[in-house]
KELOVO-764461 format. One line per field, with one value per residue (C-alpha): x, y, z; residue number from 1; residue in three letters. Coordinates in steps of 0.05 Angstrom, whole numbers, plus 5000, padded with zeros to 4 digits. Example, Ala and Ser with C-alpha at 12.3 -4.5 7.8 and 13.67 -1.06 7.14 Angstrom:
2
x [5246|5273] .
y [4910|4979] .
z [5156|5143] .
nr [1|2] .
rest [ALA|SER] .
This chain:
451
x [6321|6249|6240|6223|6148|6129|6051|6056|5999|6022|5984|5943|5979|6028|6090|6152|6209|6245|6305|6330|6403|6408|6473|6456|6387|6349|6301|6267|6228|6205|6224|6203|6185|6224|6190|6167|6179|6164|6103|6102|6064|6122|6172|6129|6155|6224|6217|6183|6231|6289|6273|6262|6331|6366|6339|6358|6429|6426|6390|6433|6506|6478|6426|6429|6376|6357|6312|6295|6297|6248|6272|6232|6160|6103|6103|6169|6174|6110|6150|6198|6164|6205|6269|6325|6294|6356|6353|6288|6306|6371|6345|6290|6334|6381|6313|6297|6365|6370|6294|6304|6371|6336|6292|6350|6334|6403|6416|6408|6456|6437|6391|6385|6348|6307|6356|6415|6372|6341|6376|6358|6282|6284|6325|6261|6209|6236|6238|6163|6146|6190|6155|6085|6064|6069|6055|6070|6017|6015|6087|6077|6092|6042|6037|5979|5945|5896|5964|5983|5942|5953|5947|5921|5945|5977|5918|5857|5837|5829|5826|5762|5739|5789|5750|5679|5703|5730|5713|5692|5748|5801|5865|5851|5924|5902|5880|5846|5831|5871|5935|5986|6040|6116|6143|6118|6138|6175|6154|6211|6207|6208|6259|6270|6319|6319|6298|6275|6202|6228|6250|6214|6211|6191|6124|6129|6121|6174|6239|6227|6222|6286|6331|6309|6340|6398|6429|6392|6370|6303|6278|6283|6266|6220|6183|6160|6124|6057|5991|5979|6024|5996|5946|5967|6050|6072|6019|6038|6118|6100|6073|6131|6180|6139|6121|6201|6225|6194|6142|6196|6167|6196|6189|6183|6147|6102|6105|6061|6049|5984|5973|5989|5927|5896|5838|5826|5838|5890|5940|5951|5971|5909|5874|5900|5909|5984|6048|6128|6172|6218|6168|6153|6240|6225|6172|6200|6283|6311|6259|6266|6276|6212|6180|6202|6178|6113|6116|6127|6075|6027|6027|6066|6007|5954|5947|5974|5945|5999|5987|6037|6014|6044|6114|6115|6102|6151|6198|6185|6194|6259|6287|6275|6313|6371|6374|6362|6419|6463|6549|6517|6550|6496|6497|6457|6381|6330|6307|6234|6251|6283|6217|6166|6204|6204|6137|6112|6158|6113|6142|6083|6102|6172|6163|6126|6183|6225|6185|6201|6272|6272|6249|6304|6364|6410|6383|6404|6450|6400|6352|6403|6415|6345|6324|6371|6340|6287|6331|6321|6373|6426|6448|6510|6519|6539|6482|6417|6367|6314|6308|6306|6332|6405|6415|6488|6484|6535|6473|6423|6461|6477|6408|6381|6445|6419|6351|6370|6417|6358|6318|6366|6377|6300|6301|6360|6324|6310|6255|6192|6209|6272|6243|6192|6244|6287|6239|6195|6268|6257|6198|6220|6273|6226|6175|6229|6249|6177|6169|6227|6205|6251|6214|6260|6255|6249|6261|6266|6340|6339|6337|6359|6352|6324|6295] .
y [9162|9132|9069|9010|8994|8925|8889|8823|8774|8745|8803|8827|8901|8947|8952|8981|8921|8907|8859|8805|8833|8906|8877|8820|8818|8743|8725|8665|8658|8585|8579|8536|8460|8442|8403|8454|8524|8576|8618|8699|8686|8646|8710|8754|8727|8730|8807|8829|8799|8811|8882|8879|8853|8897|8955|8912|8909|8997|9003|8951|8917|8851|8810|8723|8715|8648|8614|8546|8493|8429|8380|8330|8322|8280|8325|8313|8237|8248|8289|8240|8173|8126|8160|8199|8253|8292|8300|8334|8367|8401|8419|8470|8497|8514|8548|8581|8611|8636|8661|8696|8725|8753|8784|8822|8780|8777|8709|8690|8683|8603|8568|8503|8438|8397|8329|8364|8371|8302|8287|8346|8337|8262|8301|8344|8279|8246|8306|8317|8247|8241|8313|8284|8318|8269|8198|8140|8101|8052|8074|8147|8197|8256|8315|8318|8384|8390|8383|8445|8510|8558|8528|8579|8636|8659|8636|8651|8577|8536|8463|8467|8498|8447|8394|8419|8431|8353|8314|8243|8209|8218|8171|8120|8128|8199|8202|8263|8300|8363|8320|8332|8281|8301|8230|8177|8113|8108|8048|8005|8048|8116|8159|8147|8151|8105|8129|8094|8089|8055|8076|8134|8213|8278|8314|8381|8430|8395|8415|8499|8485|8443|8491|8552|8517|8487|8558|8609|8571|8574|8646|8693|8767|8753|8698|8708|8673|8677|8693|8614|8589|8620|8560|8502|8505|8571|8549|8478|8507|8543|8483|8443|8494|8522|8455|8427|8488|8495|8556|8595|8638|8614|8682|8751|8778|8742|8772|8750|8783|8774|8741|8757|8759|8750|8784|8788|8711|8682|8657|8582|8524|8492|8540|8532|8608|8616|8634|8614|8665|8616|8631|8709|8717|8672|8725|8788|8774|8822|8851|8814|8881|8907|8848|8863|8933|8901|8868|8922|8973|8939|8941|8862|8859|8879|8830|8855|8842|8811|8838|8844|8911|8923|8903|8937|8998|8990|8982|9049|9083|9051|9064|9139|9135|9098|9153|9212|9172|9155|9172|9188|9158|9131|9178|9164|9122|9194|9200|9202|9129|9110|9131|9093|9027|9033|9044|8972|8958|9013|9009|9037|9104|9087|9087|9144|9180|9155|9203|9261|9260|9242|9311|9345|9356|9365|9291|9247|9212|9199|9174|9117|9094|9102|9051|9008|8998|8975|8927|8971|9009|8959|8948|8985|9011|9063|9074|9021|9055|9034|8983|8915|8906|8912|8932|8976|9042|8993|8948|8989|9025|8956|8939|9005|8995|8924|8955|9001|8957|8918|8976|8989|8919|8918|8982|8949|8875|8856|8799|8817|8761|8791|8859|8823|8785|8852|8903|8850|8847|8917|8913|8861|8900|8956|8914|8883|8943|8979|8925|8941|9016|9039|9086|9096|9174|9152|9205|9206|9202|9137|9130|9187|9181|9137|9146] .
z [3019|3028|3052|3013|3014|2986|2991|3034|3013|3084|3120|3057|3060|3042|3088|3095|3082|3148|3132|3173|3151|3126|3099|3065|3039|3020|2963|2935|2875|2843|2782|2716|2716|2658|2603|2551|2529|2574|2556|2567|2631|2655|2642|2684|2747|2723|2699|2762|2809|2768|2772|2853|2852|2811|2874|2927|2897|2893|2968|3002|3011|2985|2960|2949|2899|2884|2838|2831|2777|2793|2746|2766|2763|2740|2672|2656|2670|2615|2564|2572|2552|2583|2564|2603|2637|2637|2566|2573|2634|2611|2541|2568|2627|2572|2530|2595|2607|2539|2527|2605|2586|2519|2562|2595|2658|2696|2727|2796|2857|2864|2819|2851|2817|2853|2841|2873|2941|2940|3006|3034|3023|3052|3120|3110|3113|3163|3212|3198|3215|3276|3304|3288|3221|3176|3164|3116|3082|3019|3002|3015|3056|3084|3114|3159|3148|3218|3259|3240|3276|3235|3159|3114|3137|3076|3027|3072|3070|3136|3148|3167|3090|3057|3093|3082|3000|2994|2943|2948|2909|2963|2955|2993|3031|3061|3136|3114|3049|3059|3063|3010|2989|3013|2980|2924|2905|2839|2782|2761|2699|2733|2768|2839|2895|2954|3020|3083|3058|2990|2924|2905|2889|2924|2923|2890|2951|2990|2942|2966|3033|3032|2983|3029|3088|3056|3021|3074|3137|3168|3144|3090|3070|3009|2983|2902|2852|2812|2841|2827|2867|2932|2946|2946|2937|2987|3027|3037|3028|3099|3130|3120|3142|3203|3231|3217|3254|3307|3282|3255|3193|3116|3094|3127|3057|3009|2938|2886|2813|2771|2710|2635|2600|2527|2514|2587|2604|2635|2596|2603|2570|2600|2570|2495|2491|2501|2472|2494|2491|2450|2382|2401|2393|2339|2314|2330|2332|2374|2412|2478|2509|2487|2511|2581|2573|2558|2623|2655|2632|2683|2763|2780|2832|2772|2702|2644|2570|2523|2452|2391|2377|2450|2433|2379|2404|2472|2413|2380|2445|2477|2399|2418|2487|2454|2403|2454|2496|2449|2465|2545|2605|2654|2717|2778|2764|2781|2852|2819|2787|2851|2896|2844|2847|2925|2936|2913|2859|2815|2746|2712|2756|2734|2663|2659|2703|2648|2601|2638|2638|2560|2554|2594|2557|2618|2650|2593|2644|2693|2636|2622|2687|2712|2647|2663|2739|2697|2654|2600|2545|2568|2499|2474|2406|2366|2335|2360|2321|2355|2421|2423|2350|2371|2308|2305|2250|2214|2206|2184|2133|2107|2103|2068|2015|1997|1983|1941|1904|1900|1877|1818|1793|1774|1741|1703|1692|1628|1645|1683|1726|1752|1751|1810|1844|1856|1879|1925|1957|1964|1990|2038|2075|2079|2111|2163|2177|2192|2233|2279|2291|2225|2191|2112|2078|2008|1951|1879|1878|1938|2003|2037|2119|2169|2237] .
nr [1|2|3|4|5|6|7|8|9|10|11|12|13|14|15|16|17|18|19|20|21|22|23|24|25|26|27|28|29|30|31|32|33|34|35|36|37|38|39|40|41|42|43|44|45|46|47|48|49|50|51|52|53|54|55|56|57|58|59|60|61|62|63|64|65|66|67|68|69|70|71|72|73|74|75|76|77|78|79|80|81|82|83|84|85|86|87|88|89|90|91|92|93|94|95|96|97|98|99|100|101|102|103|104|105|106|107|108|109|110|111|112|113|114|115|116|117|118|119|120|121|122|123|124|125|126|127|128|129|130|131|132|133|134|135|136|137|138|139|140|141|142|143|144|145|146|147|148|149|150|151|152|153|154|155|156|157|158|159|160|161|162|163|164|165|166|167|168|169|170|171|172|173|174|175|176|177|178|179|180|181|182|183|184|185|186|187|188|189|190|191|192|193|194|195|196|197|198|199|200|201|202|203|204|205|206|207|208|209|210|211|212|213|214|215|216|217|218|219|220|221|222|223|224|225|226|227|228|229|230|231|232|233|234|235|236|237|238|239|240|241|242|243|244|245|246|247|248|249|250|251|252|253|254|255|256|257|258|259|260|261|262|263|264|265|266|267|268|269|270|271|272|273|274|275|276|277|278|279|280|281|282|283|284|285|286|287|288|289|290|291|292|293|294|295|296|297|298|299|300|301|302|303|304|305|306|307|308|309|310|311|312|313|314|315|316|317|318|319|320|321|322|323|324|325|326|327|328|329|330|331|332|333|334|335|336|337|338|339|340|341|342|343|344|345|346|347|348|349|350|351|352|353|354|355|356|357|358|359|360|361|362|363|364|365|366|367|368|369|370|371|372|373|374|375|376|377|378|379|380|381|382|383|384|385|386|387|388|389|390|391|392|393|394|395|396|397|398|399|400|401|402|403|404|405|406|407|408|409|410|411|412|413|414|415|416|417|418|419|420|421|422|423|424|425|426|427|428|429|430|431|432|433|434|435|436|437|438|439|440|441|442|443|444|445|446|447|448|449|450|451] .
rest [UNK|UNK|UNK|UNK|UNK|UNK|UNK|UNK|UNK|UNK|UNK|UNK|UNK|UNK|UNK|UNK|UNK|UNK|UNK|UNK|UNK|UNK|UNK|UNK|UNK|UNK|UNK|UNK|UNK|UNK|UNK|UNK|UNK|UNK|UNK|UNK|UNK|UNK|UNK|UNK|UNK|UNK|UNK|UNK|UNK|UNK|UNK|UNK|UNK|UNK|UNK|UNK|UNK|UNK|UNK|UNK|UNK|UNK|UNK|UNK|UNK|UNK|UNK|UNK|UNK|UNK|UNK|UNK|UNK|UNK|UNK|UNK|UNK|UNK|UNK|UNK|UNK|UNK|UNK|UNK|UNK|UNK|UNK|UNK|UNK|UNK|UNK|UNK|UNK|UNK|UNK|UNK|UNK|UNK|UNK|UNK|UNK|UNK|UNK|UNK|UNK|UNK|UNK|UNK|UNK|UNK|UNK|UNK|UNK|UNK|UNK|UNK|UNK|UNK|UNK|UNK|UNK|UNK|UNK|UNK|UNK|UNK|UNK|UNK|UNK|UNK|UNK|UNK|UNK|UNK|UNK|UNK|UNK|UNK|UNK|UNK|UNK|UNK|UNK|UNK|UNK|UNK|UNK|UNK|UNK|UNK|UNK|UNK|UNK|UNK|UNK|UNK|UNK|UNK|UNK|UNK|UNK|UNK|UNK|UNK|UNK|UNK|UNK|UNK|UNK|UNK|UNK|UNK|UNK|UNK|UNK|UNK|UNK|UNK|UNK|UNK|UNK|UNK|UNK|UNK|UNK|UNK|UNK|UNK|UNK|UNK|UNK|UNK|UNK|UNK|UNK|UNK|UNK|UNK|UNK|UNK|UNK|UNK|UNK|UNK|UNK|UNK|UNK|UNK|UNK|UNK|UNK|UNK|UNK|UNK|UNK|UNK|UNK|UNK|UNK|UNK|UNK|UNK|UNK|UNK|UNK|UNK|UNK|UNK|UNK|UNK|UNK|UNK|UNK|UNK|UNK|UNK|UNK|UNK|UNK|UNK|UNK|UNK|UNK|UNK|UNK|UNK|UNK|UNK|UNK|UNK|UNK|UNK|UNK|UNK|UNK|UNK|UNK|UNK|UNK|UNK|UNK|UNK|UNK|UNK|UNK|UNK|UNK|UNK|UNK|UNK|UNK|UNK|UNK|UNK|UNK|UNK|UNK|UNK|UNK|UNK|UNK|UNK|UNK|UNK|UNK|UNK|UNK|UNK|UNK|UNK|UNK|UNK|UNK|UNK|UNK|UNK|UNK|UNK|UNK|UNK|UNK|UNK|UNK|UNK|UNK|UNK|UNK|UNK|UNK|UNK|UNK|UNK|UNK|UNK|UNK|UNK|UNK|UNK|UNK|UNK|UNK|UNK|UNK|UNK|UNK|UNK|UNK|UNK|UNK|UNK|UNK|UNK|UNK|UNK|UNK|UNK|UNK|UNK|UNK|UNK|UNK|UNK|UNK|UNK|UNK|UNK|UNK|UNK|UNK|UNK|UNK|UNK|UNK|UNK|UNK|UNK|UNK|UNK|UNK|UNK|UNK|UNK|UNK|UNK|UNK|UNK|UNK|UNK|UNK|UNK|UNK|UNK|UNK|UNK|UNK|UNK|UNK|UNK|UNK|UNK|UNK|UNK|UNK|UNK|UNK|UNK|UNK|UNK|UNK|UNK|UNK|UNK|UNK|UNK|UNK|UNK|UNK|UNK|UNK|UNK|UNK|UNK|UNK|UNK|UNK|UNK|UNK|UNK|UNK|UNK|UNK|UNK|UNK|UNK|UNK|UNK|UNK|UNK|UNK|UNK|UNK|UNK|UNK|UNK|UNK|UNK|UNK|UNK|UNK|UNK|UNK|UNK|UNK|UNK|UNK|UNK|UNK|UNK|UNK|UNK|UNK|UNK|UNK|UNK|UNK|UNK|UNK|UNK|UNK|UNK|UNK|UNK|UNK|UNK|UNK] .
């Protein structure tokens, strides 16, 4: 068995993975700020790192995967105009776990929220003051960037650039501009927890750094997230953790995916030119699985271009594997498979192994459990059709019956008007279906087969 080879943005290179446990693996991976719908460049994170875990859980004994929920934050207490935060806050967790779980994204180990481990991040504070890296002013609390060596060393950026790069308008409570908040104060009107500097909340970086070391002490095996979180959040995430322990590392690997793209922009909400998962299931029911496919078609290092066209056509393809795979027991996932998803998490490589073994009679097992490393062909029916639509032979037959029932009534109508009503009905279903990879064999005496 090769070894697994993963690309650590900590030392800019591809290396093999060397755990801290071979028997019980670690991961981390920051999760959604809950106040909105996610957007498709939110699920890349998920898909990518869901698929790492599902081949740490094949290569090792175990793997505690956890992913964050920060539940509070300066966008939230905005979504929520003055009103209970939780309302917000456990509306769009419960939208995230749904869209995620469409997606065919398993759920972590631990999925902590930031309000459980408010405690924990004031423990935090207070040990960076006491050791001389942080400071209070005007009701806040700071951590001091120049006391710290070695800051930048995951993003490239040095104190000395961060310094040089300042703007003018620095708060007036920093020492120096470089210094990010660890703890706020909190209006009468605004969430806030007491804590020896007054009533207030935490900064953003410092919930991470406090949830790693509350469920997995001071290091772990991988660190994940987007490409945008590298600078400032991990890097200010390794600060805090570094400096409170004594220089002990956060994370052994860095792991960061690229961005989903539109027309080769980043998607954003900043940026006007994105969509939430929530209205593409809307869009396209069913096809959450071809979605991930999408996701996957692209290196997680390299961006990928969303497109509807794209989903479309993962879901023509999977709806051939389901049929090619349909009454097969899953097997063993293909050593080919296997060795593409080691060497960098390569799912491009992956999917195209996938290929192969669809065209090998004698390898239908492998096919199955090889997609499914790749959260793929997970659904079971008798009869699926074609991916992501879930839709059982029971269904479809159902569907191609009502069409031509529908087909026959306006033959029969007497009024134009009914005549129109039944075959656009018709034509309806045939659309809906053509849509979902369903391709109807009409002949003069009906509808004879599907594929």
């Amino acid at each position: 068995m090769s070894k697994l080879k993963i690309y650590n943005t900590l030392t800019n290179k591809k290396e093999e993975f060397k755990p801290i446990n071979p028997n019980h693996i670690t991961m981390y991976v920051c999760g959604p700020t809950v106040y909105d719908f996610a957007h498709v460049g939110n699920a890349r994170p998920v898909v990518v790192f869901d698929t790492l875990a599902r081949l740490l859980r094949h290569d090792y004994r175990k793997l505690t995967y956890a992913r964050n929920i920060t539940d509070i934050d300066d966008k939230i207490i905005e979504a929520a105009a003055g009103g209970d935060i939780a309302e917000i806050t456990n509306k769009y967790t419960r939208h995230y776990e749904e869209d995620m779980a469409a997606l065919n994204a398993e759920m972590p180990d631990i999925t902590p929220k930031a309000t459980e481990y408010v405690e924990d991040m004031i423990t935090l504070i207070s040990d960076l003051i006491e050791k001389g890296h942080a400071y209070e002013a005007d009701d806040h609390v700071l951590f001091q960037v120049s006391t710290m060596k070695d800051y930048g060393e995951l993003s490239g950026r040095t104190v000395e650039d961060l310094l040089a790069g300042a703007r003018v308008d620095v708060a007036s409570y920093k020492k120096e501009a470089p210094d990010f908040v660890l703890w706020k104060p909190s209006t009468a009107d605004q969430p806030g927890w007491d804590s020896p500097w007054g009533r207030g909340r935490p900064g953003w970086h410092t919930e991470c750094s406090a949830m790693i070391e509350k469920n997995f002490g001071n290091t772990i095996d991988i660190h994940g997230g987007g490409l945008d979180l590298i600078f400032p959040h991990h890097e200010n995430e390794i600060a805090q953790s570094k400096c409170s322990h004594g220089g002990a590392a956060l994370a052994n690997h860095w792991m960061h995916n690229g961005y989903l793209t539109v027309d080769g922009e980043k998607m954003s909400k900043s940026l006007g030119n994105y969509v939430t998962v929530h209205e593409l299931l809307e869009e396209f029911p069913r096809l959450g699985e071809a979605i991930r496919m999408c996701l996957l078609t692209a290196h997680y290092r390299q961006p990928v271009d969303f497109s509807r066209d794209g989903i479309l056509q993962a879901n023509k393809q999977l709806g051939k594997w389901y049929k090619l795979t349909e009454g097969i027991e899953a097997t063993k996932p293909a050593s080919e498979v296997l060795e593409s998803l080691r060497n960098d998490l390569n799912t491009p490589k992956a999917i195209m192994e996938l290929h192969q073994l669809s065209k090998d009679e004698n390898r239908k097992g492998e096919l199955l459990a090889s997609a499914r490393m790749l959260g793929l062909l997970e659904r079971e029916f008798s009869n699926p059709g074609s991916v992501g639509i879930n839709l059982a032979h029971t269904d479809i037959i159902a569907l191609v019956s009502e069409r031509a029932e529908a087909k026959n009534k306006g033959k029969l109508a007497e009024s134009k008007e009914e005549r129109i009503k039944h075959f656009a009905r018709a034509d309806e279903i045939r659309a809906d279906l053509a849509m979902l990879g369903i391709k109807l064999h009409d002949k003069p005496d009906g509808t004879t087969d599907w594929e």
